[in-house]
PDB file of N, CA, C and O in Angstrom:
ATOM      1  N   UNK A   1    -164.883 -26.792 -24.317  1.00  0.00           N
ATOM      2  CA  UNK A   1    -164.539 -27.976 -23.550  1.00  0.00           C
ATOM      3  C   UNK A   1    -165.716 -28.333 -22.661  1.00  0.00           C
ATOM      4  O   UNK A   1    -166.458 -27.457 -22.215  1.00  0.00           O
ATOM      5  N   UNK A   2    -165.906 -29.801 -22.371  1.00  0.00           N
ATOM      6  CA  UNK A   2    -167.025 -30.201 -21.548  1.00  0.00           C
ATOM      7  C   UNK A   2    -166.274 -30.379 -20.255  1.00  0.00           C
ATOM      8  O   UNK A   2    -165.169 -30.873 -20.476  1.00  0.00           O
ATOM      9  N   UNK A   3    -166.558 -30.084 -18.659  1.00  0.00           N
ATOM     10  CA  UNK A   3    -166.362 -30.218 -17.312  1.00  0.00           C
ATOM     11  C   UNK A   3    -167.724 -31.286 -17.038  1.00  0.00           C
ATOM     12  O   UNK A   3    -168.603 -31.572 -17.852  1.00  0.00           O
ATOM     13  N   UNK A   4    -167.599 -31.700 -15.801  1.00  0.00           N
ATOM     14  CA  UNK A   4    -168.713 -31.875 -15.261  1.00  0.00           C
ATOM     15  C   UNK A   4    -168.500 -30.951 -14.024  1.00  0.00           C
ATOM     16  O   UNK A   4    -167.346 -30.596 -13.780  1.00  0.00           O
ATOM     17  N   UNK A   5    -169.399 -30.583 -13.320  1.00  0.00           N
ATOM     18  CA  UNK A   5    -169.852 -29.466 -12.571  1.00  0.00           C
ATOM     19  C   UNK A   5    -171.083 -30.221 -11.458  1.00  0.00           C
ATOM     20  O   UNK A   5    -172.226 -30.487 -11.830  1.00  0.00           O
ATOM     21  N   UNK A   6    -170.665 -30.424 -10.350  1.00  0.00           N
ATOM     22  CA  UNK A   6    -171.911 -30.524  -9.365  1.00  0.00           C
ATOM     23  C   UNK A   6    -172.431 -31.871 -10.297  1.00  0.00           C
ATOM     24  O   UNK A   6    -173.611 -31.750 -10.625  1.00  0.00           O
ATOM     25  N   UNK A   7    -171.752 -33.178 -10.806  1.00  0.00           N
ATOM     26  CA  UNK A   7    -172.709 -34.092 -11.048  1.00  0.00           C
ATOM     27  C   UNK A   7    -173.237 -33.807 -12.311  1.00  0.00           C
ATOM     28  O   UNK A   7    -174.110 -34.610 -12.640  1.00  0.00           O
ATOM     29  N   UNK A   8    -172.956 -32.784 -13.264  1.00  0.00           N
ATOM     30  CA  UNK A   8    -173.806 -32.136 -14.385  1.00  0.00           C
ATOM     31  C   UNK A   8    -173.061 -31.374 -15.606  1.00  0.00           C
ATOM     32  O   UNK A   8    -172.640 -30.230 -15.435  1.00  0.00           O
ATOM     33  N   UNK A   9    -172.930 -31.963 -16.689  1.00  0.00           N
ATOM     34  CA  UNK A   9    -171.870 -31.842 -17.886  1.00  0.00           C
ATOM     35  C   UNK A   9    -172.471 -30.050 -18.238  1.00  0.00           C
ATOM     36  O   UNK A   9    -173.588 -29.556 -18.397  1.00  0.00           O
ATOM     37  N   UNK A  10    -171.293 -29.593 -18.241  1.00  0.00           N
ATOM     38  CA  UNK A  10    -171.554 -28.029 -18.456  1.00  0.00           C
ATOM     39  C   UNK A  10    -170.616 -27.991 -19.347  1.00  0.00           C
ATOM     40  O   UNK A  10    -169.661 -28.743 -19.153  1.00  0.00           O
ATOM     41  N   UNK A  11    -170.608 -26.999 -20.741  1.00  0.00           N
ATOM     42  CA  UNK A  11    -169.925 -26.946 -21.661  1.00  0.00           C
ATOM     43  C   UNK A  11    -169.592 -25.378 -21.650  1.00  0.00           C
ATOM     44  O   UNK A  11    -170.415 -24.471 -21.774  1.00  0.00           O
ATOM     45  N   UNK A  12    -167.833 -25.221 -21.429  1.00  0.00           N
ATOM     46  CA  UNK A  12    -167.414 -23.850 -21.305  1.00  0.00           C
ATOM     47  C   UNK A  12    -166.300 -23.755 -22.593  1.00  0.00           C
ATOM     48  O   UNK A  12    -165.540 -24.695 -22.825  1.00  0.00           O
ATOM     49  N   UNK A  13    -166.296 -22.419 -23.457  1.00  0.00           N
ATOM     50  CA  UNK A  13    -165.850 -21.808 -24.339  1.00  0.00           C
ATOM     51  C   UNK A  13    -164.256 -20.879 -23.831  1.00  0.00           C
ATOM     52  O   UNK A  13    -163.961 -19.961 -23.066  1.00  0.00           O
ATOM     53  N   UNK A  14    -163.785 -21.497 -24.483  1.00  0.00           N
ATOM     54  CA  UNK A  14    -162.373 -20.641 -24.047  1.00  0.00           C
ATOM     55  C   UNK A  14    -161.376 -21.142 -22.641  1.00  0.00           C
ATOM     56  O   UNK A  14    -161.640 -22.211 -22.090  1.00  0.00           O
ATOM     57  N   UNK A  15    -160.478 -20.455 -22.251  1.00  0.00           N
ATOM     58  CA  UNK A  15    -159.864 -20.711 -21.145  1.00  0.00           C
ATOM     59  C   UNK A  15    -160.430 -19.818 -19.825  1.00  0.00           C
ATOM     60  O   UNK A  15    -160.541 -18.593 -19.775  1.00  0.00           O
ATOM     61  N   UNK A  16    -160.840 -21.066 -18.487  1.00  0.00           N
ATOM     62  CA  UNK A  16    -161.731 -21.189 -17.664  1.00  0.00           C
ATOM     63  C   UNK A  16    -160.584 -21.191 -16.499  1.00  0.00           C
ATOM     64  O   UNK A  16    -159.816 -22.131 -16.295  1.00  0.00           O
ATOM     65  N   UNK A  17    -160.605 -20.335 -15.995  1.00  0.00           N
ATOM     66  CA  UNK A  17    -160.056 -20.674 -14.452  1.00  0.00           C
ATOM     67  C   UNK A  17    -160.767 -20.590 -13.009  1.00  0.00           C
ATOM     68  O   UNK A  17    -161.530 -19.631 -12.899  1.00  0.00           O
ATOM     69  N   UNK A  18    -160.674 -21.248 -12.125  1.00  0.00           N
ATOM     70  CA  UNK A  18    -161.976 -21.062 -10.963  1.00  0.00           C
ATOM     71  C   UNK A  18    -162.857 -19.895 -10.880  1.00  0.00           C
ATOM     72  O   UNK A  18    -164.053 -19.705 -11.099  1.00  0.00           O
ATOM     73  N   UNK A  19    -161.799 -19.126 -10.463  1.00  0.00           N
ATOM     74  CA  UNK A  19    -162.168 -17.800 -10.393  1.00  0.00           C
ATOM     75  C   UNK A  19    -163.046 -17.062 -11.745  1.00  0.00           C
ATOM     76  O   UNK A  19    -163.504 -15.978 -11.382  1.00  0.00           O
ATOM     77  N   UNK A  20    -163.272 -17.282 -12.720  1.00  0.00           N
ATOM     78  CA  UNK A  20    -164.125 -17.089 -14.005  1.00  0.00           C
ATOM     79  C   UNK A  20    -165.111 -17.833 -13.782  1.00  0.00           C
ATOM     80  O   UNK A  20    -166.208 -17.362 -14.085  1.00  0.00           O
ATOM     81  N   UNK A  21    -165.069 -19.182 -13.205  1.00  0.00           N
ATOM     82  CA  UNK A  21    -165.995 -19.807 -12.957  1.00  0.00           C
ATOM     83  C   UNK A  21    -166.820 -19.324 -11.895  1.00  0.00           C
ATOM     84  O   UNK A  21    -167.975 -19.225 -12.308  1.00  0.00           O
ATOM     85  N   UNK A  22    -166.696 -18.942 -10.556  1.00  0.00           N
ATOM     86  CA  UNK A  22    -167.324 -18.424  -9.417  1.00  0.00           C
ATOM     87  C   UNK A  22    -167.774 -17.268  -9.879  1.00  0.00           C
ATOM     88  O   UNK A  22    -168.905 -16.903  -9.560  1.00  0.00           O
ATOM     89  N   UNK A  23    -167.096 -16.613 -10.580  1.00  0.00           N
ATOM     90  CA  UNK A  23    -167.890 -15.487 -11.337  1.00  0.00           C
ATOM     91  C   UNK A  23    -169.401 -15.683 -12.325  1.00  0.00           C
ATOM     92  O   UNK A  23    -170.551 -15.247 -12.353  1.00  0.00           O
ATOM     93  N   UNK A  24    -168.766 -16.366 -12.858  1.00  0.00           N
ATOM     94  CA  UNK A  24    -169.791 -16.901 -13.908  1.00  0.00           C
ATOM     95  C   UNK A  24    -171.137 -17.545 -12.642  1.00  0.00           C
ATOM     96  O   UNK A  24    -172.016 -16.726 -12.374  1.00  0.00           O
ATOM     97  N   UNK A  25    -171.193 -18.479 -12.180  1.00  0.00           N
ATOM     98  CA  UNK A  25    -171.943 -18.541 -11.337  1.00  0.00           C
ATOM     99  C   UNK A  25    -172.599 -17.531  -9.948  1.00  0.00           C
ATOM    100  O   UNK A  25    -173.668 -17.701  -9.361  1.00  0.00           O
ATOM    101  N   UNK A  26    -171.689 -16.611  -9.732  1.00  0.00           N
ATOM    102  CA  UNK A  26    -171.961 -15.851  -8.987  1.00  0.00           C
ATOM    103  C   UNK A  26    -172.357 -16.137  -7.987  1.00  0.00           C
ATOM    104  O   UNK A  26    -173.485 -15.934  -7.538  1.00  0.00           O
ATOM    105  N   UNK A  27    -170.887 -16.990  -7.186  1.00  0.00           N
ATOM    106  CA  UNK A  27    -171.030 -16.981  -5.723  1.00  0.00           C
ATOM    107  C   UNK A  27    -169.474 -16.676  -5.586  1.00  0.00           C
ATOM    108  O   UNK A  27    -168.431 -16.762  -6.234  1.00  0.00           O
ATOM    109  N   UNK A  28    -169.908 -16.305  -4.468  1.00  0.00           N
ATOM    110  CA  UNK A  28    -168.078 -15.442  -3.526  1.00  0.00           C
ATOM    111  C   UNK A  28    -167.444 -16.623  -3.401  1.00  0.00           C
ATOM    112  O   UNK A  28    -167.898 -17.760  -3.272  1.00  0.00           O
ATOM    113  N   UNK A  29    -166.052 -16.112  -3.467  1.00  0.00           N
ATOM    114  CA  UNK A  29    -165.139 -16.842  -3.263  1.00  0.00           C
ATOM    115  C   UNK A  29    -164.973 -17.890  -1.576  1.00  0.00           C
ATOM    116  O   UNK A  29    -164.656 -19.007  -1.170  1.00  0.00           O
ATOM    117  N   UNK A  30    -165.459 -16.525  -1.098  1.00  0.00           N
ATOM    118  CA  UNK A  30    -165.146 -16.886   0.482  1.00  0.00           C
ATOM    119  C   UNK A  30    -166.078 -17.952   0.923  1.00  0.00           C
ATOM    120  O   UNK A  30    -165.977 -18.826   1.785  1.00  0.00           O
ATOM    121  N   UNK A  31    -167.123 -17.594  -0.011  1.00  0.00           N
ATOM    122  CA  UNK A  31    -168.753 -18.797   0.706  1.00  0.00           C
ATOM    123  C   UNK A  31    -168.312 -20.268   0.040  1.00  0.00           C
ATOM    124  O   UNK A  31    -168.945 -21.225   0.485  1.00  0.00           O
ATOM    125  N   UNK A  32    -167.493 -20.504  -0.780  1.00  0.00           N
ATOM    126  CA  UNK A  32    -167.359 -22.022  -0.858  1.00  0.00           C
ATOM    127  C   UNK A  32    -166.244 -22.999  -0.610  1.00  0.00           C
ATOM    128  O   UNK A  32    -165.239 -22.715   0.041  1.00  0.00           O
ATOM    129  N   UNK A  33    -166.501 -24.286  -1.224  1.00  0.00           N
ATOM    130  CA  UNK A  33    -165.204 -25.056  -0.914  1.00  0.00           C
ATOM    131  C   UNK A  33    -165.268 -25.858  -2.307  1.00  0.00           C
ATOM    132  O   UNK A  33    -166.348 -26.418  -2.493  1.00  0.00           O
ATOM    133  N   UNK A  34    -164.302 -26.013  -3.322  1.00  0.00           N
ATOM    134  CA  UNK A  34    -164.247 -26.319  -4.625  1.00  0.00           C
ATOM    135  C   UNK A  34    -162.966 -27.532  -4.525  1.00  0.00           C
ATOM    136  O   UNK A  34    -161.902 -27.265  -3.965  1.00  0.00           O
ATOM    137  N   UNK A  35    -163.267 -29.011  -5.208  1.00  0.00           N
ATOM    138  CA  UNK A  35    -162.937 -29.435  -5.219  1.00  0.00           C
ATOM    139  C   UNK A  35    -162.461 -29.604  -7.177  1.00  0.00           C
ATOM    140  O   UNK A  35    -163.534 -29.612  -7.779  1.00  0.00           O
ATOM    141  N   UNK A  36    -161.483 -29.705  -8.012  1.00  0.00           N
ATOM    142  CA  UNK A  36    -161.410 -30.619  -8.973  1.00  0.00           C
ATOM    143  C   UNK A  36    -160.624 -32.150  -9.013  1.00  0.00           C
ATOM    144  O   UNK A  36    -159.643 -32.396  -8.311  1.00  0.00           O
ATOM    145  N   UNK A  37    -161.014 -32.766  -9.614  1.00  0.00           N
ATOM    146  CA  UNK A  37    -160.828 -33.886  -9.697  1.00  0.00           C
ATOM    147  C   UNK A  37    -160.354 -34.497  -8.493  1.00  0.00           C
ATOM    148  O   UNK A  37    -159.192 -34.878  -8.345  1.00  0.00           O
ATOM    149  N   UNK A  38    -161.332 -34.597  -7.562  1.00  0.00           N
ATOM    150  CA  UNK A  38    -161.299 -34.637  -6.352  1.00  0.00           C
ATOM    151  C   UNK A  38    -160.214 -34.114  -5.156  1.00  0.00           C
ATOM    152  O   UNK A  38    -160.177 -34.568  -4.012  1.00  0.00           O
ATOM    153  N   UNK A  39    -159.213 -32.891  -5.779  1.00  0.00           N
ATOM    154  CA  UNK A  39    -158.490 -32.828  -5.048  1.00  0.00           C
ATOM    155  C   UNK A  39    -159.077 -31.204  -4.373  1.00  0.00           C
ATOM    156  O   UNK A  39    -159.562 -30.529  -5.282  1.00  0.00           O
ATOM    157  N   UNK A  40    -159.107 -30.595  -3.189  1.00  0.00           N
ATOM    158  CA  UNK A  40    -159.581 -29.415  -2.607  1.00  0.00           C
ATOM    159  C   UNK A  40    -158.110 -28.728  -3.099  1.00  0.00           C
ATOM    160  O   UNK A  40    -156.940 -29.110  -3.096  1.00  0.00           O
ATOM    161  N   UNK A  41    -159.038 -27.134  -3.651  1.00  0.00           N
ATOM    162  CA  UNK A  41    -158.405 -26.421  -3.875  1.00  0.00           C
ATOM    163  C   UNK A  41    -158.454 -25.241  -2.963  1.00  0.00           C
ATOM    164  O   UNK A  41    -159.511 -24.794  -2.518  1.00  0.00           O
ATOM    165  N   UNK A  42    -157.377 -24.795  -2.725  1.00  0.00           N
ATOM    166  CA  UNK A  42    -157.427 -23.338  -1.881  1.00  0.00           C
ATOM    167  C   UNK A  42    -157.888 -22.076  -2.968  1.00  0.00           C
ATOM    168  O   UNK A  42    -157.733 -22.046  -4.189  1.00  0.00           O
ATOM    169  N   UNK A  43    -158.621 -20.870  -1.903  1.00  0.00           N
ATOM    170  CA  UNK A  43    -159.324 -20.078  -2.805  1.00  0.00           C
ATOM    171  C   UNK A  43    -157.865 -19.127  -3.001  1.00  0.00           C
ATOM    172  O   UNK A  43    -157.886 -18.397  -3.992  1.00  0.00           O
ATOM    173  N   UNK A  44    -156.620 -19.075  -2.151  1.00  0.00           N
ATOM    174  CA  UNK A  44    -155.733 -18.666  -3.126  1.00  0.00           C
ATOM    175  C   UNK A  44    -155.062 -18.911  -4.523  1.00  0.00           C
ATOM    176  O   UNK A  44    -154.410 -18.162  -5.251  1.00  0.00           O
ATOM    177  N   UNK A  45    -155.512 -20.441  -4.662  1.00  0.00           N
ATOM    178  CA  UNK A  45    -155.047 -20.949  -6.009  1.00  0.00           C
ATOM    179  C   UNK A  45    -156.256 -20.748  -7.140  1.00  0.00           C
ATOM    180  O   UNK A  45    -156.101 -20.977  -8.340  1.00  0.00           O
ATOM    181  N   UNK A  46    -157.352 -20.330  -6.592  1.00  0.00           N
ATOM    182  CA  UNK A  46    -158.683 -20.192  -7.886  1.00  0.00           C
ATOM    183  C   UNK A  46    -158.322 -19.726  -9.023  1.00  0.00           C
ATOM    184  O   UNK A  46    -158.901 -20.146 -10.025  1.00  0.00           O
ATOM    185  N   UNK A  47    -157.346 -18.809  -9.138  1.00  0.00           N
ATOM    186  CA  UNK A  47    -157.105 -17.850 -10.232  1.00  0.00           C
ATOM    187  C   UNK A  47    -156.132 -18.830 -11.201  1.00  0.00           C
ATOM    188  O   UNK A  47    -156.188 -18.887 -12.429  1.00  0.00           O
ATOM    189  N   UNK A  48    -155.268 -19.548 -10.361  1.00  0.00           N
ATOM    190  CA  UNK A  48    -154.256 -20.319 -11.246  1.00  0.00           C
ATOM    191  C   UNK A  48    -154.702 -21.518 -11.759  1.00  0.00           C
ATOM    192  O   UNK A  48    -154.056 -22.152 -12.594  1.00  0.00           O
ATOM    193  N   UNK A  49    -156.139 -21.995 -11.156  1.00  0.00           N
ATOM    194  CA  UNK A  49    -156.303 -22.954 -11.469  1.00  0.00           C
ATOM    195  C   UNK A  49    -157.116 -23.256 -12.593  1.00  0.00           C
ATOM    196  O   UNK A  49    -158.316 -23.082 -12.386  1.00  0.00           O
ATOM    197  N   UNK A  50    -156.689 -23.807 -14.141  1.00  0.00           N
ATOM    198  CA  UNK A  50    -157.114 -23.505 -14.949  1.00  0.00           C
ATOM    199  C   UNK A  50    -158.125 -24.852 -15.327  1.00  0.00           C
ATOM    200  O   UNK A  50    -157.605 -25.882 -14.898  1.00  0.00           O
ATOM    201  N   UNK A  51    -159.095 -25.037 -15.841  1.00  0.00           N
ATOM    202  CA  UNK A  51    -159.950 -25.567 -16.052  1.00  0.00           C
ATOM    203  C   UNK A  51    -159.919 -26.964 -17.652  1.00  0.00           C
ATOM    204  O   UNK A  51    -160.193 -26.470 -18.745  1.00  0.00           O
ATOM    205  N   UNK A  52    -159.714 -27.960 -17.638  1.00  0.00           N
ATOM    206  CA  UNK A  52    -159.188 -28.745 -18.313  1.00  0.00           C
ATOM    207  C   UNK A  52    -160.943 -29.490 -19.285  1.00  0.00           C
ATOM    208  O   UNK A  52    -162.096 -29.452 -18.857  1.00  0.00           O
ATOM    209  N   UNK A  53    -160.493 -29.997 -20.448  1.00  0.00           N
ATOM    210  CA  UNK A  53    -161.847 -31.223 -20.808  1.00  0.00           C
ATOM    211  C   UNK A  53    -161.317 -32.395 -19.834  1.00  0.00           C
ATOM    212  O   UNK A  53    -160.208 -32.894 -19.643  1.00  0.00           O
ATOM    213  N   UNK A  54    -163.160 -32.702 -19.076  1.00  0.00           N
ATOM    214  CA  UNK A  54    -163.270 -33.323 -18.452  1.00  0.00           C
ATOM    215  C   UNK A  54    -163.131 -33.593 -17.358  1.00  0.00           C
ATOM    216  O   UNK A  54    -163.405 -34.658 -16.806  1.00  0.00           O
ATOM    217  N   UNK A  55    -162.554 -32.373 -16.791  1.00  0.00           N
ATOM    218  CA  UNK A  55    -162.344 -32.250 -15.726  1.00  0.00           C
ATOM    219  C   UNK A  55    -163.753 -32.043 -14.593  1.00  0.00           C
ATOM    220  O   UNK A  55    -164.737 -31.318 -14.734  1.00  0.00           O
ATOM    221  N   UNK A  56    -163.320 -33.180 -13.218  1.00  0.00           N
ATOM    222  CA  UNK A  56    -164.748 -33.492 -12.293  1.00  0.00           C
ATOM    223  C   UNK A  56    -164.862 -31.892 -11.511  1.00  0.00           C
ATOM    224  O   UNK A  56    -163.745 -31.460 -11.225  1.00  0.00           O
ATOM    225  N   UNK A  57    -165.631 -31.276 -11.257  1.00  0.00           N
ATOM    226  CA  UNK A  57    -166.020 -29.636 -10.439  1.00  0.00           C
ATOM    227  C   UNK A  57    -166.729 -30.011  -9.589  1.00  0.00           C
ATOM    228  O   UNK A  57    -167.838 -30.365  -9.989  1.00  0.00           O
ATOM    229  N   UNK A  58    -166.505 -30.104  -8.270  1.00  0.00           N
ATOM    230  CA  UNK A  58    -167.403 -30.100  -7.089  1.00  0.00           C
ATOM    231  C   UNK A  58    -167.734 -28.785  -6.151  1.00  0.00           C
ATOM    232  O   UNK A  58    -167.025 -28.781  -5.145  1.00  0.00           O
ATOM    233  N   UNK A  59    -168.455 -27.897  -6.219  1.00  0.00           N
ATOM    234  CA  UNK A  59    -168.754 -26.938  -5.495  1.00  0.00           C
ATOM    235  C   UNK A  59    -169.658 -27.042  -4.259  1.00  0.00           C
ATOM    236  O   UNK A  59    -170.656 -27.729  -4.474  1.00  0.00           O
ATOM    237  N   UNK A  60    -169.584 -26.645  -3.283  1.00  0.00           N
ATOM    238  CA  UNK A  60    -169.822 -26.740  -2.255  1.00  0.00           C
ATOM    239  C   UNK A  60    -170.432 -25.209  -1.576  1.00  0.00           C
ATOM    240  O   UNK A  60    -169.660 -24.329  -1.196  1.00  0.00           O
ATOM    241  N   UNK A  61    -171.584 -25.113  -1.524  1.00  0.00           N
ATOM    242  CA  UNK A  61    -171.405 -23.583  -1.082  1.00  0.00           C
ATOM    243  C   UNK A  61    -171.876 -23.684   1.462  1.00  0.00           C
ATOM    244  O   UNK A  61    -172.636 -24.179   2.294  1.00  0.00           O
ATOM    245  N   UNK A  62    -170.626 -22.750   1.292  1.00  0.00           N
ATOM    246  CA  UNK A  62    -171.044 -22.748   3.085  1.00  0.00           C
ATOM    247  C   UNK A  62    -172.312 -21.761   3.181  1.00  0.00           C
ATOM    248  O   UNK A  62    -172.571 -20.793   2.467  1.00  0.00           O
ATOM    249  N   UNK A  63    -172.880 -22.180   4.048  1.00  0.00           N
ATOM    250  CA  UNK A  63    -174.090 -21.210   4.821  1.00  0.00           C
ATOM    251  C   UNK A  63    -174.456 -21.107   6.329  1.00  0.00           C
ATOM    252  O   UNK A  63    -174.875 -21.891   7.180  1.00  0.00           O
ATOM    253  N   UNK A  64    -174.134 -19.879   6.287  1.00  0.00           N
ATOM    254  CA  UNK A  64    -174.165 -19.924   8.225  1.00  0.00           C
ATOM    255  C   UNK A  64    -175.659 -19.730   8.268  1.00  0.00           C
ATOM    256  O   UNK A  64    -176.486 -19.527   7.379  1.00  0.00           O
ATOM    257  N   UNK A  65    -175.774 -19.889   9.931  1.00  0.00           N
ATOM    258  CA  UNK A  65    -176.814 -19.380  10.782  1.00  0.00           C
ATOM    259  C   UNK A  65    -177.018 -20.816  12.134  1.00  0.00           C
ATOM    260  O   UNK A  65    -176.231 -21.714  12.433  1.00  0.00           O
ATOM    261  N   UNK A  66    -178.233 -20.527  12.612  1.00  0.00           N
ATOM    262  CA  UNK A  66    -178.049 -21.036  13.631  1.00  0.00           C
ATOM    263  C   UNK A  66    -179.265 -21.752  13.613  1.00  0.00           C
ATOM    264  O   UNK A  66    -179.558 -22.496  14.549  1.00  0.00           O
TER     265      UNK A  66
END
């Protein structure tokens, strides 16, 4: 299935849920804020949230400091 991702058509194999995805990219759960199809998802729902064709992926990663 094709997503777009950050503005950028990424093509994923099989069934994709956030959490496979943050993996796959390899950033923590805790460091971002993930939107699909423009709606914000909580990082308790990452796991349930399963990944569709065509579906819009907005990742957001937080970064502290001062």
């Amino acid at each position: 299935m094709k997503i777009m991702l950050n503005g950028e058509e990424r093509t994923l194999n099989g069934e994709w849920s956030l959490t496979r995805l943050m993996e796959e990219l390899q950033l923590p759960p805790q460091r971002v804020a993930v939107e699909v199809n423009r709606q914000l998802v909580t990082r308790a729902c990452f796991g349930q949230t399963l990944l569709h064709e065509g579906d819009q992926v907005e990742i957001v990663t937080l970064v502290g400091g001062g």
